[in-house]
PDB file of N, CA, C and O in Angstrom:
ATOM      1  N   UNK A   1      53.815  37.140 161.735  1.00  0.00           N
ATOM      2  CA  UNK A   1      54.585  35.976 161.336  1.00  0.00           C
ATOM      3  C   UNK A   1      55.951  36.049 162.026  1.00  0.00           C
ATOM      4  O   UNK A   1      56.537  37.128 161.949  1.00  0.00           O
ATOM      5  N   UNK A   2      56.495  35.113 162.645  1.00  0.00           N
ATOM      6  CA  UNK A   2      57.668  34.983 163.683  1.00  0.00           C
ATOM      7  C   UNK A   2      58.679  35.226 162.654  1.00  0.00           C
ATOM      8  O   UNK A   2      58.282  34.941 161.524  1.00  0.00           O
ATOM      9  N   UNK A   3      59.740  35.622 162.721  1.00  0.00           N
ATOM     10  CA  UNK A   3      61.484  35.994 161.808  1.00  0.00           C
ATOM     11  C   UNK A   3      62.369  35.518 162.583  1.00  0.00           C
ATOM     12  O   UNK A   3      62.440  35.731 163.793  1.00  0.00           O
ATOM     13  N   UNK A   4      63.483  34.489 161.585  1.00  0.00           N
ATOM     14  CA  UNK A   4      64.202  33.801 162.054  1.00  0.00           C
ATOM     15  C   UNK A   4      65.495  34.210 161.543  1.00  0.00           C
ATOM     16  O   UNK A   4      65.515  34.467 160.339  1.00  0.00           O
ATOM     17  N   UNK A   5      66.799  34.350 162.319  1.00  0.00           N
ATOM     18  CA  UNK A   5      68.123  34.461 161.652  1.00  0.00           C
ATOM     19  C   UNK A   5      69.232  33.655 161.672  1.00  0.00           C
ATOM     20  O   UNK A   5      69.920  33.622 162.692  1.00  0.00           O
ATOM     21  N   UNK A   6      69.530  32.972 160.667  1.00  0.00           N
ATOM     22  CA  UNK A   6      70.309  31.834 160.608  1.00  0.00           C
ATOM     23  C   UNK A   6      71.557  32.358 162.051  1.00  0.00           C
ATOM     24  O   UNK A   6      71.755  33.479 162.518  1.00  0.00           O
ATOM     25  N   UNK A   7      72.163  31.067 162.399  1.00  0.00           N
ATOM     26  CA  UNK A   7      73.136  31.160 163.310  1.00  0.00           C
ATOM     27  C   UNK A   7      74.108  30.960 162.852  1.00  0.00           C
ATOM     28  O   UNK A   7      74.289  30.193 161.906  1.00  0.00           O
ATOM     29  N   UNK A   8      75.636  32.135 163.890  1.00  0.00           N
ATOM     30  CA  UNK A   8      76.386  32.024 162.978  1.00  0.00           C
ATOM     31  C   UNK A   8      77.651  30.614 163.063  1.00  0.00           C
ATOM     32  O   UNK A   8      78.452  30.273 163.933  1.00  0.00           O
ATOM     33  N   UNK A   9      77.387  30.204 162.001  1.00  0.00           N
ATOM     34  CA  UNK A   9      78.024  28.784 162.008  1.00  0.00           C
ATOM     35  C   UNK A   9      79.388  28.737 160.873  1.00  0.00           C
ATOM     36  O   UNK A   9      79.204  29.173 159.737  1.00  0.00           O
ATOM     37  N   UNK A  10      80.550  28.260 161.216  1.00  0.00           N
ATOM     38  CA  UNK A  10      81.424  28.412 160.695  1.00  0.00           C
ATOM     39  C   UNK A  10      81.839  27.137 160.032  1.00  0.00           C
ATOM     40  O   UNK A  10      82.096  26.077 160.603  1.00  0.00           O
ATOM     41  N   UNK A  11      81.880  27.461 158.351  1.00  0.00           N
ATOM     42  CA  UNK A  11      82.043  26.121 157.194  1.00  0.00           C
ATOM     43  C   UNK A  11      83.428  26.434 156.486  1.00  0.00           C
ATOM     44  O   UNK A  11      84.146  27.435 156.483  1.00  0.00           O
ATOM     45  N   UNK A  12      83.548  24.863 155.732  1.00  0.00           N
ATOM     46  CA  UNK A  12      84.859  25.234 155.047  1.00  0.00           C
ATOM     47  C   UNK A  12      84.035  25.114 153.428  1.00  0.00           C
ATOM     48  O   UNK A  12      83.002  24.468 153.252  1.00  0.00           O
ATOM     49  N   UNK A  13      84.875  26.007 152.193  1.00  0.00           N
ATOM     50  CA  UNK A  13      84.028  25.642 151.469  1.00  0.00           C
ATOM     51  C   UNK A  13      85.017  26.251 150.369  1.00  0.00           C
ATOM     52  O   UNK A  13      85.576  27.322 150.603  1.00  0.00           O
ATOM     53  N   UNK A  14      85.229  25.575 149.184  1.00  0.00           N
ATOM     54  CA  UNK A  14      86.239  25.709 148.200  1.00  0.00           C
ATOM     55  C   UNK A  14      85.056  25.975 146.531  1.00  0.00           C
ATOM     56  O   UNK A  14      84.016  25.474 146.106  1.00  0.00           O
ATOM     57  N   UNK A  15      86.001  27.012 146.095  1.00  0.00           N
ATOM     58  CA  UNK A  15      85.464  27.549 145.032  1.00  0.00           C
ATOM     59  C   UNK A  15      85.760  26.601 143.665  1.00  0.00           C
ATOM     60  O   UNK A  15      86.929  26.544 143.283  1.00  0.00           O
ATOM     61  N   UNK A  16      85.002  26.055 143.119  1.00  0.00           N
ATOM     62  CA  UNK A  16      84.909  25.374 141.803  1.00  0.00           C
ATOM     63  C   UNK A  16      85.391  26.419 140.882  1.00  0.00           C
ATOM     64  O   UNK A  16      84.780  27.466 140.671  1.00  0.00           O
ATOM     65  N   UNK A  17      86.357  26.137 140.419  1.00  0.00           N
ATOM     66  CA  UNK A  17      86.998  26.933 139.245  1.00  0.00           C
ATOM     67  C   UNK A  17      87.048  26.236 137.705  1.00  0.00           C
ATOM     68  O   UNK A  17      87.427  26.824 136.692  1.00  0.00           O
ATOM     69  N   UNK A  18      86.620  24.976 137.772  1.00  0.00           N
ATOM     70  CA  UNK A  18      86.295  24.465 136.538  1.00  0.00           C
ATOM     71  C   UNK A  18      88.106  23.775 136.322  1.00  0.00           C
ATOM     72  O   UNK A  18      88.346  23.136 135.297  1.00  0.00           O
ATOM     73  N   UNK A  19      89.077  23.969 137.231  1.00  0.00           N
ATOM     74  CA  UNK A  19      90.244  23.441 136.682  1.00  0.00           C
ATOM     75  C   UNK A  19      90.985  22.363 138.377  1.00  0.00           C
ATOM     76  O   UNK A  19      91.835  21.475 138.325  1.00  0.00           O
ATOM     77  N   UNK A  20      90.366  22.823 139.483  1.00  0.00           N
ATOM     78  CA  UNK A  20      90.750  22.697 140.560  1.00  0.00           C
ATOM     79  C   UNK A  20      90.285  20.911 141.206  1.00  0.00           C
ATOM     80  O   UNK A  20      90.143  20.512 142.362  1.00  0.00           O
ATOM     81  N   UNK A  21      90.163  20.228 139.956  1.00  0.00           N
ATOM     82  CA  UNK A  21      89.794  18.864 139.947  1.00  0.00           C
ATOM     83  C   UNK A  21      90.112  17.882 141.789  1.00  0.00           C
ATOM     84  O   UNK A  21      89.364  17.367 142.620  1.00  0.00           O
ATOM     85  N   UNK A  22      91.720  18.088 141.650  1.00  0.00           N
ATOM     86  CA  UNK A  22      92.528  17.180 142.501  1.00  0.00           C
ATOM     87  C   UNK A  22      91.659  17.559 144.382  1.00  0.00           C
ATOM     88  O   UNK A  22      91.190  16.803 145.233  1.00  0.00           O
ATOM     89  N   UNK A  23      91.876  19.634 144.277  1.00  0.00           N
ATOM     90  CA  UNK A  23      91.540  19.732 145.371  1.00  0.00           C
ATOM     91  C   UNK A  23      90.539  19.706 145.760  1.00  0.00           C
ATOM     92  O   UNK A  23      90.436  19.521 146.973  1.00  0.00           O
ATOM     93  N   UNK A  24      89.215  19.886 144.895  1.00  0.00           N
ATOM     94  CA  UNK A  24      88.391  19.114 145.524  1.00  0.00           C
ATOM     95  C   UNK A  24      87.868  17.634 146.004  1.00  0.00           C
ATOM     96  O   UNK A  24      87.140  17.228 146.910  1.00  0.00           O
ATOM     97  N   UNK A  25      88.677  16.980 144.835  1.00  0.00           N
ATOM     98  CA  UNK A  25      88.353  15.354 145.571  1.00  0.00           C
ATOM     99  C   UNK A  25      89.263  15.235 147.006  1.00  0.00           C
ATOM    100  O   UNK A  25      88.788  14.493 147.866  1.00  0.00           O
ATOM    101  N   UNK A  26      90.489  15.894 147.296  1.00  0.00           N
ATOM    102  CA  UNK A  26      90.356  15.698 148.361  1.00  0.00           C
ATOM    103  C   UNK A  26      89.668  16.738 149.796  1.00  0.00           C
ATOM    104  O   UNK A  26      89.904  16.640 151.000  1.00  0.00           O
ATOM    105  N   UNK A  27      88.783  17.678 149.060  1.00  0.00           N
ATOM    106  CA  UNK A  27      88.359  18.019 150.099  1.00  0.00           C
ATOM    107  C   UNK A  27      86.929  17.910 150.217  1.00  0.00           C
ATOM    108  O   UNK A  27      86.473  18.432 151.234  1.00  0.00           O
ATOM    109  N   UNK A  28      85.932  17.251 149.272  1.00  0.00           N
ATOM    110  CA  UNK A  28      84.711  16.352 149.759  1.00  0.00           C
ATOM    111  C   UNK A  28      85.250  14.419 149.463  1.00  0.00           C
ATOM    112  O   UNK A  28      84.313  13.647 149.667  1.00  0.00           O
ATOM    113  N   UNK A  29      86.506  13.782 149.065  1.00  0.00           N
ATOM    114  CA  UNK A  29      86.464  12.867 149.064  1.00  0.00           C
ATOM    115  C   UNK A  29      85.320  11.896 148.333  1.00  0.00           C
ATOM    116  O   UNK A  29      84.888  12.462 147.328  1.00  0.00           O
ATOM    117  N   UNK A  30      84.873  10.940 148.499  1.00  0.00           N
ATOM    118  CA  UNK A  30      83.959   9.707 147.906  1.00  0.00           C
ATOM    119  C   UNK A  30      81.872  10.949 147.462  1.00  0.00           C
ATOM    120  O   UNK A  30      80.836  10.675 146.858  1.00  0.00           O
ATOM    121  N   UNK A  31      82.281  11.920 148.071  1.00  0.00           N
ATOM    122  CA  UNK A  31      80.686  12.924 148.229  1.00  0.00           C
ATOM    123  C   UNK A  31      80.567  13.366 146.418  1.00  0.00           C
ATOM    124  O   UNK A  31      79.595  13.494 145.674  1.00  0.00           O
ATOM    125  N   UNK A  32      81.964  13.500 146.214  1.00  0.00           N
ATOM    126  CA  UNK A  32      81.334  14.631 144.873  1.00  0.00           C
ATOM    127  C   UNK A  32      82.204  13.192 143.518  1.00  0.00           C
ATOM    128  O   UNK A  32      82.878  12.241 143.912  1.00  0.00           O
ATOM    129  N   UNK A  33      81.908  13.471 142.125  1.00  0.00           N
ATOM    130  CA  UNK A  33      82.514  12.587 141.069  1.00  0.00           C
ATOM    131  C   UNK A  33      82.439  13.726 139.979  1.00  0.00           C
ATOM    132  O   UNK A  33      82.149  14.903 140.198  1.00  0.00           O
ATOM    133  N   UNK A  34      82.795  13.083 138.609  1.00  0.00           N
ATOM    134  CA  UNK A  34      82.875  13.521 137.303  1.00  0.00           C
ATOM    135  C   UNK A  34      82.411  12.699 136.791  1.00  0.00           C
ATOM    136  O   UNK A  34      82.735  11.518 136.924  1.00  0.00           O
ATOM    137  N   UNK A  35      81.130  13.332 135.750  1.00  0.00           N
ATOM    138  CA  UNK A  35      80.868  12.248 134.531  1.00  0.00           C
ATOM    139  C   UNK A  35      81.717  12.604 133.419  1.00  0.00           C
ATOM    140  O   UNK A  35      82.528  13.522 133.545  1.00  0.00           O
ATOM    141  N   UNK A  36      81.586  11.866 132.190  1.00  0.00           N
ATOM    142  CA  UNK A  36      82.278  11.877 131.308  1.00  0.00           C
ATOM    143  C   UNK A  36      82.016  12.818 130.467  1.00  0.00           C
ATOM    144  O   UNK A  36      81.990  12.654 129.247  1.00  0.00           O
ATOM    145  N   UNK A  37      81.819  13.785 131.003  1.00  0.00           N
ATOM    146  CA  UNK A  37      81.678  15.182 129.799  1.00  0.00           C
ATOM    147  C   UNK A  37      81.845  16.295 131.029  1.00  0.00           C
ATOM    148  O   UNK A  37      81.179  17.329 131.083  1.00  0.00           O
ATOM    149  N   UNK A  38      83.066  15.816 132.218  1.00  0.00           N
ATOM    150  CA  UNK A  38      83.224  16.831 133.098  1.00  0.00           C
ATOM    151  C   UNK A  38      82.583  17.284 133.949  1.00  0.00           C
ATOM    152  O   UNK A  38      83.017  18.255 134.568  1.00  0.00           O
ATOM    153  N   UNK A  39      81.314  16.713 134.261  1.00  0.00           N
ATOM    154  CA  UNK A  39      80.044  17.849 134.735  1.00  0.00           C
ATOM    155  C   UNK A  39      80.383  17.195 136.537  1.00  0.00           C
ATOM    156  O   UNK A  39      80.523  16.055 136.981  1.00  0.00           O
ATOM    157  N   UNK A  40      80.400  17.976 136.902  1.00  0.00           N
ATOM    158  CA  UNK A  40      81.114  17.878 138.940  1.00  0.00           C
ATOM    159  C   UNK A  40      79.524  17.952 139.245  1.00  0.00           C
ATOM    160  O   UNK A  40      78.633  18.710 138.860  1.00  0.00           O
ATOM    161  N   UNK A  41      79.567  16.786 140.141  1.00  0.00           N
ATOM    162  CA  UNK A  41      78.166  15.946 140.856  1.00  0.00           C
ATOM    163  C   UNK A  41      78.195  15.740 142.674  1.00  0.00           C
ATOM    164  O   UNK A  41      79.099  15.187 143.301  1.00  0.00           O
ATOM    165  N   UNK A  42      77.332  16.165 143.073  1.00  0.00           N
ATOM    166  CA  UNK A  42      77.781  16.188 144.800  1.00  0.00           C
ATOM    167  C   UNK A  42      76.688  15.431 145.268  1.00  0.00           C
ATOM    168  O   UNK A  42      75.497  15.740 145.282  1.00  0.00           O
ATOM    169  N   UNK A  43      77.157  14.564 145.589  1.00  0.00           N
ATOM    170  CA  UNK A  43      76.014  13.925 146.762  1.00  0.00           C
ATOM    171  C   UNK A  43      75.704  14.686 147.878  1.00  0.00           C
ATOM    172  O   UNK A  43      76.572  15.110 148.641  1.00  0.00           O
ATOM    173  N   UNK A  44      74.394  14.904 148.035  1.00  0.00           N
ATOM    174  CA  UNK A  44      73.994  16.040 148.811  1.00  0.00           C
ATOM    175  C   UNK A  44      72.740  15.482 149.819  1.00  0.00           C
ATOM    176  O   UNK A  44      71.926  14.707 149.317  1.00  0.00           O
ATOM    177  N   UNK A  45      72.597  15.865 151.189  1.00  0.00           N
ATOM    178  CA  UNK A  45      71.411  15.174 151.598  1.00  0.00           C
ATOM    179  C   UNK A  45      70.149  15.193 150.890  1.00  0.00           C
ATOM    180  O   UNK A  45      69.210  14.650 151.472  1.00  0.00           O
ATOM    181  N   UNK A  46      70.002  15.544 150.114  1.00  0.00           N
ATOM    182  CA  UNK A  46      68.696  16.186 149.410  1.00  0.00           C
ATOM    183  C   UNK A  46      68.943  15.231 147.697  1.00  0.00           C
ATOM    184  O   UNK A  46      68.263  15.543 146.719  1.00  0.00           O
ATOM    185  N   UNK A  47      69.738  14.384 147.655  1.00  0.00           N
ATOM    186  CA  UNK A  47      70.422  13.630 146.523  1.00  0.00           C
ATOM    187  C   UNK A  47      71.091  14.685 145.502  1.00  0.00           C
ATOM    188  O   UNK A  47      71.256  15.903 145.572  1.00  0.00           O
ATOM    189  N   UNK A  48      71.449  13.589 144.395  1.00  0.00           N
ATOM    190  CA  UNK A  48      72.729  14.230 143.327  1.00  0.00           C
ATOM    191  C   UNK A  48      72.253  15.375 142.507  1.00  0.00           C
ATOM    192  O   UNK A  48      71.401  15.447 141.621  1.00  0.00           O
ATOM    193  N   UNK A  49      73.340  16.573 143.256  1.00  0.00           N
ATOM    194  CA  UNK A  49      73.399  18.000 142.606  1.00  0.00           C
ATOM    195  C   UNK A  49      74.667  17.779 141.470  1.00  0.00           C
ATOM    196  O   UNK A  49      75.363  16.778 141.299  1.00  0.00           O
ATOM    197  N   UNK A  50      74.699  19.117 140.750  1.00  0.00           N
ATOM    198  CA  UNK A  50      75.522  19.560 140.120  1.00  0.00           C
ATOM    199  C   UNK A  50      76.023  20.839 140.389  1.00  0.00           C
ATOM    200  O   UNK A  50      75.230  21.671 140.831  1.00  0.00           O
ATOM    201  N   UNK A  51      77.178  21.148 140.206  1.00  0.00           N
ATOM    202  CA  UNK A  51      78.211  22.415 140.548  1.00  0.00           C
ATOM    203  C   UNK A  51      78.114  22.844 139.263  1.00  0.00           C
ATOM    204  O   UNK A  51      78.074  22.039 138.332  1.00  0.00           O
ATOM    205  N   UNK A  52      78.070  24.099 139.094  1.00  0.00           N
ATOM    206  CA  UNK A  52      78.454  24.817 138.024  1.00  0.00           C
ATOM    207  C   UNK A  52      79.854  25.625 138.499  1.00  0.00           C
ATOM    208  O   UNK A  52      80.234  26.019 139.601  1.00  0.00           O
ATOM    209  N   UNK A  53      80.554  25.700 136.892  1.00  0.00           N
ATOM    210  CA  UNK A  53      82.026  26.444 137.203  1.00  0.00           C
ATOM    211  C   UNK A  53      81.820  28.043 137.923  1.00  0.00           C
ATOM    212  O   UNK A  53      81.306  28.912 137.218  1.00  0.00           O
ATOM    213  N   UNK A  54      82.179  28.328 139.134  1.00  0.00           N
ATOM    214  CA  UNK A  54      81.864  29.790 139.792  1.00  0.00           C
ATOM    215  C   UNK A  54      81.186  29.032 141.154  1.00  0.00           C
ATOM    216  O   UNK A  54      81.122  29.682 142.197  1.00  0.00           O
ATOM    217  N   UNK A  55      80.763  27.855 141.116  1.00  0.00           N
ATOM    218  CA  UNK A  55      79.852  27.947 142.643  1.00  0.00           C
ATOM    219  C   UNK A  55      80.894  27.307 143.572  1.00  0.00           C
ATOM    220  O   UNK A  55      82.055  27.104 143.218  1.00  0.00           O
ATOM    221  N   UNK A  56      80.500  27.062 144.545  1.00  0.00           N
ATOM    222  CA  UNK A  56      80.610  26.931 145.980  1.00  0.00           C
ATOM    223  C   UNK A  56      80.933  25.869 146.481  1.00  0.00           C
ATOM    224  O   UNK A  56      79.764  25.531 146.672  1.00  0.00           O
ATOM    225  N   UNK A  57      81.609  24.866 146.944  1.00  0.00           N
ATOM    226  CA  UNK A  57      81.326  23.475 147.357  1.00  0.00           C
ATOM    227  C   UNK A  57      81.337  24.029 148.620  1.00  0.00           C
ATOM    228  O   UNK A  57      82.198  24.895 148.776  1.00  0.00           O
ATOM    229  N   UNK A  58      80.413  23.706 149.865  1.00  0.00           N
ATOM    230  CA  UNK A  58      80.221  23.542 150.839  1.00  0.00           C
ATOM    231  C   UNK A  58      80.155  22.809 151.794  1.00  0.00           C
ATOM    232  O   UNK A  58      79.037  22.296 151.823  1.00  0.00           O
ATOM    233  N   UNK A  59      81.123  22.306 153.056  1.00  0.00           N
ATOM    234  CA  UNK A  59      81.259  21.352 153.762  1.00  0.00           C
ATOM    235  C   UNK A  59      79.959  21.704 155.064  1.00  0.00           C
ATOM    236  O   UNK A  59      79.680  22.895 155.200  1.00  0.00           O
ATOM    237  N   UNK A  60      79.332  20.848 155.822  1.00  0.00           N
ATOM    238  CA  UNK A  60      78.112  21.458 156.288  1.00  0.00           C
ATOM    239  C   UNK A  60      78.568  21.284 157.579  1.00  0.00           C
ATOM    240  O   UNK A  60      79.742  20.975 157.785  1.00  0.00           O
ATOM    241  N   UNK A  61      77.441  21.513 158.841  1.00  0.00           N
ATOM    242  CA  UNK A  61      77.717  21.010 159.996  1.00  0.00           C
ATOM    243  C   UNK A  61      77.689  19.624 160.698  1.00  0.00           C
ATOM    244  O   UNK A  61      77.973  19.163 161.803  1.00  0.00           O
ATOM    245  N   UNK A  62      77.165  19.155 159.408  1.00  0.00           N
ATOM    246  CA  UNK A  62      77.498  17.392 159.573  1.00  0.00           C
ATOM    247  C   UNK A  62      78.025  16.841 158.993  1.00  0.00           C
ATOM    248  O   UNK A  62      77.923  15.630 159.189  1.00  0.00           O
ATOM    249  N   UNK A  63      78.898  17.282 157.947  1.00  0.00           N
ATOM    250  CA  UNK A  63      80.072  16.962 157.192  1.00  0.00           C
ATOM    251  C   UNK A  63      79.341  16.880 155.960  1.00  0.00           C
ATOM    252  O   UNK A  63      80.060  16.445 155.061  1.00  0.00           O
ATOM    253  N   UNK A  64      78.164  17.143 155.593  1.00  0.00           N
ATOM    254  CA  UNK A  64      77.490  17.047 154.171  1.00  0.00           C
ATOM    255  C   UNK A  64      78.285  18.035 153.255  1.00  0.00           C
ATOM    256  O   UNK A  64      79.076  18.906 153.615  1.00  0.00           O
ATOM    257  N   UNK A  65      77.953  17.752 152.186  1.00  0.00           N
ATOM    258  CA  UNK A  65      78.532  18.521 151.012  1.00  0.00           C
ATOM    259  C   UNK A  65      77.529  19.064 150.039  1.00  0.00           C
ATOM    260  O   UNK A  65      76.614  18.295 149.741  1.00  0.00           O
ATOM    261  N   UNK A  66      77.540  20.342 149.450  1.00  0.00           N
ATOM    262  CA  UNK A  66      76.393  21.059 148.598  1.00  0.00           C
ATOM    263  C   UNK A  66      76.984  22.027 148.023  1.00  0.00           C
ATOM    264  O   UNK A  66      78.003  22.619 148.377  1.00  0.00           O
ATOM    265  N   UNK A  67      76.148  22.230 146.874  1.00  0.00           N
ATOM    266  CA  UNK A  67      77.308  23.277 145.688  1.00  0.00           C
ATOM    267  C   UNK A  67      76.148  24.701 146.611  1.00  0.00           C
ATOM    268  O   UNK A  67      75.130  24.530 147.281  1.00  0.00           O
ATOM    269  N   UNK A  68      76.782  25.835 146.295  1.00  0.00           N
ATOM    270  CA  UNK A  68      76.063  26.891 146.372  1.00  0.00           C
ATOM    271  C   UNK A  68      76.604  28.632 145.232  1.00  0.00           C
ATOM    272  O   UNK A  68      77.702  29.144 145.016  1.00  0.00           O
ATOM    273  N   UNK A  69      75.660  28.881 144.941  1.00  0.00           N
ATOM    274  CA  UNK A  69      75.881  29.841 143.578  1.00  0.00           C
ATOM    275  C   UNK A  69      76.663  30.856 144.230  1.00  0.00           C
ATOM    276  O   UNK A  69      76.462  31.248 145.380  1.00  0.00           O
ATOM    277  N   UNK A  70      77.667  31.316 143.363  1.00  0.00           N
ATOM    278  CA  UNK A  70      78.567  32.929 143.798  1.00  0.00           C
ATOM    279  C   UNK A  70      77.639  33.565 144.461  1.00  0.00           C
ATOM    280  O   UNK A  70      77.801  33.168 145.615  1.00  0.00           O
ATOM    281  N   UNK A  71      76.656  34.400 144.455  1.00  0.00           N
ATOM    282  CA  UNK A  71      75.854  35.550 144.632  1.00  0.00           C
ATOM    283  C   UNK A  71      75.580  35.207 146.109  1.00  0.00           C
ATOM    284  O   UNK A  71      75.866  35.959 147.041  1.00  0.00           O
ATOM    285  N   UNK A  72      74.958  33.913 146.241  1.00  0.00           N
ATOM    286  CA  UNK A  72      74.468  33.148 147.513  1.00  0.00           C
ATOM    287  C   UNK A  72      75.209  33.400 148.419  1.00  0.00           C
ATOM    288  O   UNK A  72      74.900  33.955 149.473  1.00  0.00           O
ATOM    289  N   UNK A  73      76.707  32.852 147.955  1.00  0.00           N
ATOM    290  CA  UNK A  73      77.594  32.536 149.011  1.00  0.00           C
ATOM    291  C   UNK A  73      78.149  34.109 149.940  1.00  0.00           C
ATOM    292  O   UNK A  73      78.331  34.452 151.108  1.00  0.00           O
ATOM    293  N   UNK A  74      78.239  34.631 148.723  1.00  0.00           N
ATOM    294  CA  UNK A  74      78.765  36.331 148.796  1.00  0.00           C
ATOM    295  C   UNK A  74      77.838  37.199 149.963  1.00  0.00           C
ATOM    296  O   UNK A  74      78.229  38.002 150.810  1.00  0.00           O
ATOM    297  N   UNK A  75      76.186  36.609 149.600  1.00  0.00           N
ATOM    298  CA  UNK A  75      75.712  37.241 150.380  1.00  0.00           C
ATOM    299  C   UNK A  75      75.487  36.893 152.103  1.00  0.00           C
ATOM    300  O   UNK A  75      75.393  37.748 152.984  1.00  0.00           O
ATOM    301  N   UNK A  76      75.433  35.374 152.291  1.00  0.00           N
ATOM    302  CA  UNK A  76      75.731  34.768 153.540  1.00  0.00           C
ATOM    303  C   UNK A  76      76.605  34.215 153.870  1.00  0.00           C
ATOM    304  O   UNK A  76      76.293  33.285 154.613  1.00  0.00           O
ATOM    305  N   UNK A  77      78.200  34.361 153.593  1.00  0.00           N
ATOM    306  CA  UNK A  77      79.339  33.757 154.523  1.00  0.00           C
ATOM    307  C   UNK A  77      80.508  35.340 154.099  1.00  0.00           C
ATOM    308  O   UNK A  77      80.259  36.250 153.308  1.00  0.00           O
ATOM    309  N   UNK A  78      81.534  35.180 154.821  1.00  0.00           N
ATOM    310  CA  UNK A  78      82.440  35.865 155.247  1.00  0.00           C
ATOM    311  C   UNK A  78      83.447  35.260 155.736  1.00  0.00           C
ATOM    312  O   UNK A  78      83.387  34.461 156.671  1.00  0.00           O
ATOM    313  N   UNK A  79      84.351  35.560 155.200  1.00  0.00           N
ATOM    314  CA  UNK A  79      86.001  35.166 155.373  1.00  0.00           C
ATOM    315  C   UNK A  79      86.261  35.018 157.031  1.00  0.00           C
ATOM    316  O   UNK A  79      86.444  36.031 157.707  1.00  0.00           O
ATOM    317  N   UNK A  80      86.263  33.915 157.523  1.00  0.00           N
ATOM    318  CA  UNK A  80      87.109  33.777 159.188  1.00  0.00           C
ATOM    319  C   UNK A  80      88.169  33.845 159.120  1.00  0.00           C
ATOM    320  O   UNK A  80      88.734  34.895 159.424  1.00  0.00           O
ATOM    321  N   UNK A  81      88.989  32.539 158.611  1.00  0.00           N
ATOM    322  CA  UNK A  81      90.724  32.606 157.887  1.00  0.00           C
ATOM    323  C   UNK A  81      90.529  32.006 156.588  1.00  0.00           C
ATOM    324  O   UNK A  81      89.579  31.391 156.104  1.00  0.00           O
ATOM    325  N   UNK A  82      91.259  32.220 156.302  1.00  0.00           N
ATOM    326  CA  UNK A  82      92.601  32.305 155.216  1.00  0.00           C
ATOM    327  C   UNK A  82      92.926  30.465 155.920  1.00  0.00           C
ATOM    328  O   UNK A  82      92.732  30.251 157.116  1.00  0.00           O
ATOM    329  N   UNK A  83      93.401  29.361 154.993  1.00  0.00           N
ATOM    330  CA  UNK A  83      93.357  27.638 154.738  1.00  0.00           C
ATOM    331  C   UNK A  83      95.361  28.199 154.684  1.00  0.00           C
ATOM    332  O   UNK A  83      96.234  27.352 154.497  1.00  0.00           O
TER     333      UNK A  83
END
């Protein structure tokens, strides 16, 4: 069976802290909302996810947006710079 290794591609991607409201609307803009009991919603190519407090918002290589879990992120990305 052939093995494939992702390429290394460099994203911007801000941590949902459950309080950090402002900076993420401006850093997915019109992609992500709030319903009325708080719950952070991302339009995602794959349609409407939810973020849990601890995950990931992820900007993609086509400007898409997607939540991704602590553990995930920890295990496939690495600090380039410092924002």
């Amino acid at each position: 069976m052939p093995k494939f290794r992702k390429k290394p591609v460099e994203i911007e991607a801000i941590k949902w802290t459950g309080d950090n409201f402002g900076e993420l609307i401006q850093f997915a803009k019109s992609d992500i909302w709030f319903d009325d009991l708080g719950t952070l919603w991302i339009d995602t190519l794959e349609g409407d996810m939810i973020a849990k407090k601890g995950d990931y918002i992820i900007k993609g290589v086509k400007g898409e947006f997607y939540p991704c879990k602590p553990d995930i992120f920890a295990e496939t990305y690495e600090v380039v710079s410092e924002a």
